[in-house]
N, C-alpha and C positions, 0 to 999 in steps of 0.2 A: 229252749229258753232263749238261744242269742237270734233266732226267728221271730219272736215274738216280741220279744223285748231290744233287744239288742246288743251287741256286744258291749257296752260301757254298762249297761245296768246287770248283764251275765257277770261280771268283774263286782260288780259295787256287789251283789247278792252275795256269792263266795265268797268274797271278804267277810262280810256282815256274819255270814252262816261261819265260817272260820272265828273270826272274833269269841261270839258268842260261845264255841264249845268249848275254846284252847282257854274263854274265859272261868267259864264255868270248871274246867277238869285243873285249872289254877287254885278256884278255891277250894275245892273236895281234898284234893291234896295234902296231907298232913308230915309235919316233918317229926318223922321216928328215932331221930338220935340220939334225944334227949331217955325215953325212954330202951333204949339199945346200950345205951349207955357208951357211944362211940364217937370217937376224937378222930375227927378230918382233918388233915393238916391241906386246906383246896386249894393250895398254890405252892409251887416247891422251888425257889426263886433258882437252888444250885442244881437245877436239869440244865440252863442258860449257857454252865461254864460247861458240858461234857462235848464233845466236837460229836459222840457218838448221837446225841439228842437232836443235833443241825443235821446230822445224815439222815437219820428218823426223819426228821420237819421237811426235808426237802424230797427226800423218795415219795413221801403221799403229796407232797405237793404238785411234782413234776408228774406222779402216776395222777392224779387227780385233772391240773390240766388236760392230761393226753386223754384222759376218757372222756371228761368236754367235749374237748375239738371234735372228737369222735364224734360225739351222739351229734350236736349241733351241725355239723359240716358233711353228713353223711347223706340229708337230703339233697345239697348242692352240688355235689361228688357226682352222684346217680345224674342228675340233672346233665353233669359235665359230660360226662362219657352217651349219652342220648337218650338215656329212659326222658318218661315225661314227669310231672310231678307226681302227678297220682302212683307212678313206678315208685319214686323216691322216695316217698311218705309213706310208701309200703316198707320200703327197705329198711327204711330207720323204726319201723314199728316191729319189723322182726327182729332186729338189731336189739329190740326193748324185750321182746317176747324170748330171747334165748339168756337174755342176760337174766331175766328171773327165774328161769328154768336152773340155769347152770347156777346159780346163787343157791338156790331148792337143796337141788344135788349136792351140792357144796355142803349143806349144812345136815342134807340125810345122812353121807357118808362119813363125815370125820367126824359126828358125833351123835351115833343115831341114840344115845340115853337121853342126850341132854333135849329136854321139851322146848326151853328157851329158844334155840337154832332153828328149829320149826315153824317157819309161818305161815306152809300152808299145807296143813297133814291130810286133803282129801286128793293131794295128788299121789300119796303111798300109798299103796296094797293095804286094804281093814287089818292083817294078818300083822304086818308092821307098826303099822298107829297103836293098837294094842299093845304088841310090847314098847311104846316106848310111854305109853303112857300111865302104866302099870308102876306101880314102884316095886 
């Protein structure tokens, strides 16, 4: 697509095509509360005063930063010590390719009942998807 068309209209496309779905799965959407019959309180103003909620806010935020820098600065890195780009664009693509792996793993091992944690069950054994998706 950015061969043919170009990269400004590969962009204006995905947008359009993004719009359109996130618009559409907006209106399908239906809000179940009312018949659930369950009271959200969606803002809890006294999380603000506990010091223990500012250590929470800031541990994902400092770990959040640091995995940025990471992904972002991992093709330059490579570049710095002598690979070429094509080296580095590889690096950071593996970099992408283990982190979904160990995310996988992550969520086969500490819960393998729960289906939710599973996002992608044809990397398990038939033998395992089966039990976890059995009730």
């Amino acid at each position: 697509m950015i061969t043919n068309l170009g990269l400004a209209w590969a962009f204006r496309i995905l947008a359009i095509m993004a719009f359109v779905v996130n618009g559409a799965c907006s209106l399908i959407v239906r809000d179940r509360n009312k018949a659930v019959g369950a009271i959200h309180n969606p803002f809890h103003k006294d999380l603000f005063k506990h010091f223990e909620f500012w250590l929470f806010i800031g541990w994902g935020f400092f770990s959040l930063l640091g995995y940025v820098i990471v992904v972002f600065s991992i093709t330059d890195y490579a570049q710095s010590v002598g690979f070429t780009a094509s080296q580095g664009s590889l690096a950071a693509a593996m970099f992408n390719c283990t982190s979904i792996a160990s995310l996988t793993c992550l969520a086969i091992f500490m819960s393998p009942s729960a289906d939710s944690l599973l996002a992608i069950p044809s990397i398990a054994r038939p033998s395992q998807t089966r039990h976890w998706f059995s009730k």
